[in-house]
N, C-alpha and C positions, 0 to 999 in steps of 0.2 A: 504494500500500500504506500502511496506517496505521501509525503509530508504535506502540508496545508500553509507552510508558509514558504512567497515566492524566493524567497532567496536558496531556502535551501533546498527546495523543488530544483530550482537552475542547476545546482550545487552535484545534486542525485543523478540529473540528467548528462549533464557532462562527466560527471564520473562513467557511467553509462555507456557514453558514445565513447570516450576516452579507450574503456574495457573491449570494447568492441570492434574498436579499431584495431587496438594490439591483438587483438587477437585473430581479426582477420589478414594481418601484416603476417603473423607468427603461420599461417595456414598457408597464405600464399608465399613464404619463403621455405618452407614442407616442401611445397609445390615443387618449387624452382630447386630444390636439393635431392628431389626425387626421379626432376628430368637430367637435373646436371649426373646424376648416379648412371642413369638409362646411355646416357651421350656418350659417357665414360666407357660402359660396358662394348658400345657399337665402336666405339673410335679403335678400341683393344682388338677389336675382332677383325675391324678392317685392317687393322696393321700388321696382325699374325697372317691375314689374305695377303696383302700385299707381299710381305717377307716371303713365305711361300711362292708364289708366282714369281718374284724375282731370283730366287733359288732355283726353281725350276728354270727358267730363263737360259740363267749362269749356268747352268748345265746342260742343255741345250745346247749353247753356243759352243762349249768346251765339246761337248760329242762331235757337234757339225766339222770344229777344227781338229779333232783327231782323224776324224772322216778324212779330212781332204789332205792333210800331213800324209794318211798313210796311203791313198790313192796316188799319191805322186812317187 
């Protein structure tokens, strides 16, 4: 129940919005630490893909020139 006198109605009220501010800041910074976790996990995945396909590559290219070394 509110209080009945206007000052400390005001008083209640901004405590209120105040409360619910931080706490909507605190949810949407959840947020952004639960996407930044997600970015983290795709960026690691792409890198171990990368590594691999350049690995394979470097090998690749190392067969193609044993290939042609031993063909001469």
């Amino acid at each position: 129940m509110y209080p009945t006198d206007p000052d400390v109605f005001l008083l209640v009220r901004r405590q209120e919005h105040a409360t619910f501010t931080r706490d909507s800041e605190h949810r949407r910074v959840a947020r952004a630490r639960a996407r930044l976790a997600h970015d983290e996990l795709r960026v690691q995945r792409a890198w171990e893909e990368l590594t691999a396909a350049l690995a394979e590559s470097a090998q690749s290219r190392q067969s193609l020139a044993d290939l042609v070394h031993s063909s001469r």
